[in-house]
DOFI-205151 format. One record per atom (N, C-alpha, C): x, y, z; atom name; residue in one letter. Coordinates in steps of 0.02 Angstrom, whole numbers, always signed. Example, Ala and Ser with C-alpha at 12.3 -4.5 7.8 and 13.67 -1.06 7.14 Angstrom:
      px      py      pz  atomo  residuo
    +660    -284    +390      N        A
    +615    -225    +390     CA        A
    +660    -165    +390      C        A
    +642    -112    +354      N        S
    +684     -53    +357     CA        S
    +645      +2    +394      C        S
This chain:
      px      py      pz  atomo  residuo
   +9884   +1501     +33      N        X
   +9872   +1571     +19     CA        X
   +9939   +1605      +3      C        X
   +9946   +1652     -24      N        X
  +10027   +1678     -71     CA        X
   +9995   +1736     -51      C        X
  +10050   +1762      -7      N        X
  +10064   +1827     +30     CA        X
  +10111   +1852     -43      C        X
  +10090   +1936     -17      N        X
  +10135   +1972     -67     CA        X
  +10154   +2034     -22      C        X
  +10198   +2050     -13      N        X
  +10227   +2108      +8     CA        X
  +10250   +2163     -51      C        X
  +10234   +2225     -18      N        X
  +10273   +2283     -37     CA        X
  +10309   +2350     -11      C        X
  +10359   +2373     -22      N        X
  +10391   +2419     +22     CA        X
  +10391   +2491      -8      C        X
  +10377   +2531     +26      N        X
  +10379   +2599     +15     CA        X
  +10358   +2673     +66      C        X
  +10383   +2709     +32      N        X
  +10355   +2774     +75     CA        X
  +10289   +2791     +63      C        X
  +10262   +2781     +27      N        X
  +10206   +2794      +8     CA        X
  +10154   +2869     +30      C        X
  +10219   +2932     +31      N        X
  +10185   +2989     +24     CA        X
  +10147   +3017     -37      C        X
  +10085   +3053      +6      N        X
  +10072   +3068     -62     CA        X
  +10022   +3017     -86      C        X
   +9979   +2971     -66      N        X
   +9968   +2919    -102     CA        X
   +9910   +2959    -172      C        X
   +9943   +2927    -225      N        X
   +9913   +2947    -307     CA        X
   +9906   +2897    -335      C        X
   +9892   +2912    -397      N        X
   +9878   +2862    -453     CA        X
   +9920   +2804    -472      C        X
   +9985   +2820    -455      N        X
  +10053   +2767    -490     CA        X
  +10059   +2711    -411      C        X
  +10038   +2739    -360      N        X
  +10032   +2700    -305     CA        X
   +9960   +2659    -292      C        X
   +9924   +2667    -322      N        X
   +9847   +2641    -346     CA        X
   +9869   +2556    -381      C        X
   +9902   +2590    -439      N        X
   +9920   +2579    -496     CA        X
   +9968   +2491    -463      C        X
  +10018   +2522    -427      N        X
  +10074   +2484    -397     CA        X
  +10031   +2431    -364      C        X
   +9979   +2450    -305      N        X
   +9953   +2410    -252     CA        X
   +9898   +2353    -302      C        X
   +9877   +2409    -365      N        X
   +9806   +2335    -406     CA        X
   +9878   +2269    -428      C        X
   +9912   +2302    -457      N        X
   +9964   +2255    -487     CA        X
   +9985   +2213    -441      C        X
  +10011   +2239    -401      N        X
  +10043   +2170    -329     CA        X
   +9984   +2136    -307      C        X
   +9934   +2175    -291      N        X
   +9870   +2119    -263     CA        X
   +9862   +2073    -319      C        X
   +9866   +2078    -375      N        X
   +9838   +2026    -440     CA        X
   +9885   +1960    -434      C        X
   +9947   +1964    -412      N        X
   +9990   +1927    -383     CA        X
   +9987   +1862    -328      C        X
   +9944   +1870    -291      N        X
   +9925   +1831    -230     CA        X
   +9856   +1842    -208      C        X
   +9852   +1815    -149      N        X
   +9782   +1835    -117     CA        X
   +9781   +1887     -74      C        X
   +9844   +1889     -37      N        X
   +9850   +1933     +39     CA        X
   +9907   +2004     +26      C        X
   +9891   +2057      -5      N        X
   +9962   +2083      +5     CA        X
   +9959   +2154     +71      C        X
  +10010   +2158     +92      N        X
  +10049   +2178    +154     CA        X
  +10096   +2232    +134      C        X
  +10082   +2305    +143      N        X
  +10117   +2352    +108     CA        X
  +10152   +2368    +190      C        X
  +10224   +2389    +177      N        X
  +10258   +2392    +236     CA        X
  +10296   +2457    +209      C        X
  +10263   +2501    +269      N        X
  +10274   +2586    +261     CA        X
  +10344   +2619    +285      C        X
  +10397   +2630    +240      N        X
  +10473   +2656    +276     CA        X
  +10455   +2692    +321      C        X
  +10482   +2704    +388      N        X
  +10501   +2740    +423     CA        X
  +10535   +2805    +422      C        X
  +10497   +2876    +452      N        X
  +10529   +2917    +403     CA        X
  +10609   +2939    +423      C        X
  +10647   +2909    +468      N        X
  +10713   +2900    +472     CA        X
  +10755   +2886    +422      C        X
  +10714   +2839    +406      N        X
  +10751   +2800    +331     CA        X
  +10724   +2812    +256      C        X
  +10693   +2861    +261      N        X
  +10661   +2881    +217     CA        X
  +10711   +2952    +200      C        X
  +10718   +2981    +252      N        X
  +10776   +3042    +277     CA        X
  +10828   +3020    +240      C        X
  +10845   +2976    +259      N        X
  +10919   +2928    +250     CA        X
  +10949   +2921    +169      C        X
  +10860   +2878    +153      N        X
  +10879   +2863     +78     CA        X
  +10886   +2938     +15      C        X
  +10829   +2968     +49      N        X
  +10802   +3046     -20     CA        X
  +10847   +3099     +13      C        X
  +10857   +3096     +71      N        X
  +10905   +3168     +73     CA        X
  +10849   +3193    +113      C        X
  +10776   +3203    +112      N        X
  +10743   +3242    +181     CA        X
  +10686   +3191    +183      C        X
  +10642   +3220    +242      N        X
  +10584   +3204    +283     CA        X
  +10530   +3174    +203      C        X
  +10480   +3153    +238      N        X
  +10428   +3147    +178     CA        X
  +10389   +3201    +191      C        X
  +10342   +3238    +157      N        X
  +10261   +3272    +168     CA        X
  +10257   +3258    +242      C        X
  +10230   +3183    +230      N        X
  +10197   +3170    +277     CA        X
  +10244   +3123    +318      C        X
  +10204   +3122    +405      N        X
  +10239   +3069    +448     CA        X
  +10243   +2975    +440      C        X
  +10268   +2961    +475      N        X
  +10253   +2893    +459     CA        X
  +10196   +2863    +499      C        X
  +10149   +2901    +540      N        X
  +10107   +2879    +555     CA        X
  +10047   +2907    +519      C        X
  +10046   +2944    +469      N        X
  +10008   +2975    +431     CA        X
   +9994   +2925    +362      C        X
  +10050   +2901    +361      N        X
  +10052   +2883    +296     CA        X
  +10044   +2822    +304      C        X
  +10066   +2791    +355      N        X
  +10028   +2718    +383     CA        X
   +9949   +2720    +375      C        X
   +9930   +2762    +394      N        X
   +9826   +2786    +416     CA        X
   +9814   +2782    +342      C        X
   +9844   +2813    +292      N        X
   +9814   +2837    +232     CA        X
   +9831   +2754    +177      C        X
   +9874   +2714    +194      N        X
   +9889   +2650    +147     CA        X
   +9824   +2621    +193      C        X
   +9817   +2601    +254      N        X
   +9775   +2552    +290     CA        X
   +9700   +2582    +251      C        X
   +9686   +2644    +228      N        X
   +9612   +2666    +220     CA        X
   +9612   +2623    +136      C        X
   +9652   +2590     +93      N        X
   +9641   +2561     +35     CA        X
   +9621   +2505     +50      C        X
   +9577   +2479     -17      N        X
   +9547   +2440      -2     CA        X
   +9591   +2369     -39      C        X
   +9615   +2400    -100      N        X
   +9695   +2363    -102     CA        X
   +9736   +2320     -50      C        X
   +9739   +2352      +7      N        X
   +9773   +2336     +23     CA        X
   +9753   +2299    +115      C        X
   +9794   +2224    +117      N        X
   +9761   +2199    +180     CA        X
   +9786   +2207    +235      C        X
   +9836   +2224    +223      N        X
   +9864   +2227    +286     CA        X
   +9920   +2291    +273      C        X
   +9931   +2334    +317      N        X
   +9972   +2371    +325     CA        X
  +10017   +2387    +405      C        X
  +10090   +2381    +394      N        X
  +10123   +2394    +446     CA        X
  +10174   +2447    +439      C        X
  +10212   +2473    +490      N        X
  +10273   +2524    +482     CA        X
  +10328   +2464    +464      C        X
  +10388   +2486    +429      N        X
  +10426   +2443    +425     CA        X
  +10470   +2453    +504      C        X
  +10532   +2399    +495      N        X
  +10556   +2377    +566     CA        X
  +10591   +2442    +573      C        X
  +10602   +2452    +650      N        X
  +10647   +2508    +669     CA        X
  +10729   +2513    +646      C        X
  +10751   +2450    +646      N        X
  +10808   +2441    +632     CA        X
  +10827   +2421    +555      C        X
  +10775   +2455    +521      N        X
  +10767   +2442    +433     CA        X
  +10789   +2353    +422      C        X
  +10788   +2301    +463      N        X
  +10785   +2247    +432     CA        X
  +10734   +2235    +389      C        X
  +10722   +2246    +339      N        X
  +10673   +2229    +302     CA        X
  +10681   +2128    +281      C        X
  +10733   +2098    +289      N        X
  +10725   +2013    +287     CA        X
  +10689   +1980    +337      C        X
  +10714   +2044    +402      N        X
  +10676   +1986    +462     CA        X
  +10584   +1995    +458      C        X
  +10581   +2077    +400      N        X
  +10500   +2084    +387     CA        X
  +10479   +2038    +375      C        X
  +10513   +1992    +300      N        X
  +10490   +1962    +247     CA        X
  +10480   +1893    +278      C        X
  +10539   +1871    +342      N        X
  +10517   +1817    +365     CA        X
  +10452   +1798    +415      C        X
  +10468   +1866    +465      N        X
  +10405   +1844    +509     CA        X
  +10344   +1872    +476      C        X
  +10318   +1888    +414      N        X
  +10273   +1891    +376     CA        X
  +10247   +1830    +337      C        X
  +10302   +1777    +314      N        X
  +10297   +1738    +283     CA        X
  +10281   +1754    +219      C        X
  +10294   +1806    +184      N        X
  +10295   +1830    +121     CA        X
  +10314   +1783     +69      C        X
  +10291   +1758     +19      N        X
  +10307   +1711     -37     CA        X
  +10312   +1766    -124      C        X
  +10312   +1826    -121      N        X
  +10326   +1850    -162     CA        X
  +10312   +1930    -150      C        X
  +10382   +1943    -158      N        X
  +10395   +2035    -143     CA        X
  +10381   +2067    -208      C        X
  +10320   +2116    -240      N        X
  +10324   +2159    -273     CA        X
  +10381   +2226    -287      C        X
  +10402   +2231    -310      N        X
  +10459   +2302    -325     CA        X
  +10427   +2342    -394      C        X
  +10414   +2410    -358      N        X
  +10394   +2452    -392     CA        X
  +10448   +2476    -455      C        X
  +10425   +2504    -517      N        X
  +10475   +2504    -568     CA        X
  +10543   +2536    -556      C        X
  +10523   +2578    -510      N        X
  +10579   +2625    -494     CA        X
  +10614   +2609    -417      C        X
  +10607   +2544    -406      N        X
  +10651   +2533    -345     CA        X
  +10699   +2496    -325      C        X
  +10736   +2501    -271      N        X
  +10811   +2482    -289     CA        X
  +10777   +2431    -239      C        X
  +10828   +2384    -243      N        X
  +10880   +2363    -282     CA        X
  +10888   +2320    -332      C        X
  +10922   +2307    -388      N        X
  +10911   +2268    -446     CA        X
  +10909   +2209    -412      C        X
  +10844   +2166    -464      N        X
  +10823   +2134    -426     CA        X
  +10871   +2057    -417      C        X
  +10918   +2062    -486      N        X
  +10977   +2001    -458     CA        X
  +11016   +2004    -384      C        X
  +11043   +2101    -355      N        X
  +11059   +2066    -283     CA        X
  +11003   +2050    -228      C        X
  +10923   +2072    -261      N        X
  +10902   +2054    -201     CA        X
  +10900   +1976    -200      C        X
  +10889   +1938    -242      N        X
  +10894   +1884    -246     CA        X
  +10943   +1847    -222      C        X
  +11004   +1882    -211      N        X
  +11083   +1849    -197     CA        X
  +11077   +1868    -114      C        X
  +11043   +1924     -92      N        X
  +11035   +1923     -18     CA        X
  +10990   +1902      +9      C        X
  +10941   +1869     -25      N        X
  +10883   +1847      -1     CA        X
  +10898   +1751      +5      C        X
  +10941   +1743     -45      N        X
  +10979   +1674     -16     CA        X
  +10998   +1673     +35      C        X
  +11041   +1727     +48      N        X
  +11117   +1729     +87     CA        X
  +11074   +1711    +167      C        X
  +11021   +1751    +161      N        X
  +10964   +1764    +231     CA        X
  +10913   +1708    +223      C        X
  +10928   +1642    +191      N        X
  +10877   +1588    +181     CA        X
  +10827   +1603    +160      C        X
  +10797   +1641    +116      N        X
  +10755   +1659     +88     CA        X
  +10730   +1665     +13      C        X
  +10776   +1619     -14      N        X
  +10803   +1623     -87     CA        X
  +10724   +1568    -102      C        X
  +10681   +1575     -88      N        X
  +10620   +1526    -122     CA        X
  +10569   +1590    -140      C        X
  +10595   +1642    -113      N        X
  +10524   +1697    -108     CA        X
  +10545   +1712    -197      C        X
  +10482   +1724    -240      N        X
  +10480   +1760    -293     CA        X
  +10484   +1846    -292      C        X
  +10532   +1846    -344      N        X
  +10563   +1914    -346     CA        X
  +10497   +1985    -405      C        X
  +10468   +2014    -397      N        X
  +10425   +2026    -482     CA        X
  +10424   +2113    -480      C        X
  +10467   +2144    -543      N        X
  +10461   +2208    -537     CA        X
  +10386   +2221    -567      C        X
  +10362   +2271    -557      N        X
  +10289   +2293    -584     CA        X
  +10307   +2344    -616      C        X
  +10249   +2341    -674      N        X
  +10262   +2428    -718     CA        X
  +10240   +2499    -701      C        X
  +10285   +2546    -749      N        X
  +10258   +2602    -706     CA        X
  +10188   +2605    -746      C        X
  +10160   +2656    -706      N        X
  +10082   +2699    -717     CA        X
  +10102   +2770    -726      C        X
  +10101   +2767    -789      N        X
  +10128   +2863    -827     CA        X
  +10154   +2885    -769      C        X
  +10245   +2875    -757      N        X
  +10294   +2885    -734     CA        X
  +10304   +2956    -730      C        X
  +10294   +2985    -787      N        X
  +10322   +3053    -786     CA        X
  +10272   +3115    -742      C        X
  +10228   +3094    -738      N        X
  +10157   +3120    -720     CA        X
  +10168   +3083    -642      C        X
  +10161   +3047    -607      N        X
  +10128   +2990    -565     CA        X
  +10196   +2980    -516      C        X
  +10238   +3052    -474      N        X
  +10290   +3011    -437     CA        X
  +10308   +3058    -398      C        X
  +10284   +3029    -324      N        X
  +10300   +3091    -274     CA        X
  +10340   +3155    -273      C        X
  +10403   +3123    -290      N        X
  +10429   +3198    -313     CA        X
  +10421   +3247    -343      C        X
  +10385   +3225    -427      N        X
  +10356   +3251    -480     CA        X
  +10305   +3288    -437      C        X
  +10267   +3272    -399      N        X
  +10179   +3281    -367     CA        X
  +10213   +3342    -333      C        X
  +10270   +3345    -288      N        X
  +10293   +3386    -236     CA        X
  +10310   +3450    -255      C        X
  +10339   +3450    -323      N        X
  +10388   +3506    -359     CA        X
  +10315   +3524    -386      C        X
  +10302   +3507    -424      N        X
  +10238   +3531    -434     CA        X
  +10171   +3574    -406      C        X
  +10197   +3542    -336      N        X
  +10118   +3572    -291     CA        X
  +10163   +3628    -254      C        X
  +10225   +3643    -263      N        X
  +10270   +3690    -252     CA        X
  +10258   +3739    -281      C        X
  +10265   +3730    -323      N        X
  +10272   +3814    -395     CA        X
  +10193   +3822    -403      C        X
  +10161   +3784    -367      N        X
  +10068   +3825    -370     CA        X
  +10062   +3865    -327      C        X
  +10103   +3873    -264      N        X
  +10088   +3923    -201     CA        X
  +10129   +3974    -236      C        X
């Protein structure tokens, strides 16, 4: 069975995150969306998400996309995710870091250099991206 993982905040869930989860499931049999923590979510965008990370955990687990859903690790290891998951191929959404040659060069470094690397396309980008959704549902109030 070919596990597929994917990582994200996944506020907001819309169309381009629909979009993201059919594409990675087409990939394997089992995929496993692993929800940032909103610490590190803080960390990476500069603020909080919408929503909590236990909110947004509830709202990925209600797809039917998707089989399994967890918070990611407290301590943002996301390798030791990929191992005790046994993940054989990580989806990366079009717009996510990191290019996917260093993940590949750290995913050796962490014995892990067998997992397949696969960016997915966007789903009308300009339209379809939390931020876009946020600024937007802003200037309607």
């Amino acid at each position: 069975m070919k596990k597929v993982i994917v990582f994200g905040t996944f506020d907001l869930v819309h169309k381009g995150h629909l979009s993201f989860f059919r594409q990675a499931k087409r990939l394997g049999d089992c995929l496993m969306a692993v929800v940032a923590r909103d610490k590190f979510v803080k960390g990476a965008k500069g603020k909080f998400p919408t929503n909590n990370e236990k909110s947004r955990l509830r709202n990925v687990r209600k797809l039917d996309l998707v089989d399994k859903a967890i918070l990611g690790s407290r301590t943002h290891n996301f390798f030791r995710t990929i191992r005790t998951h046994k993940a054989d191929i990580i989806a990366l959404g079009h717009d996510q870091k990191p290019p996917v040659k260093n993940l590949k060069r750290d995913l050796r470094r962490h014995r892990l250099g067998n997992i397949k690397i696969v960016r997915l396309k966007p789903y009308k980008a300009n339209q379809y991206k939390t931020s876009k959704l946020t600024v937007n549902k802003e200037r309607l109030k």
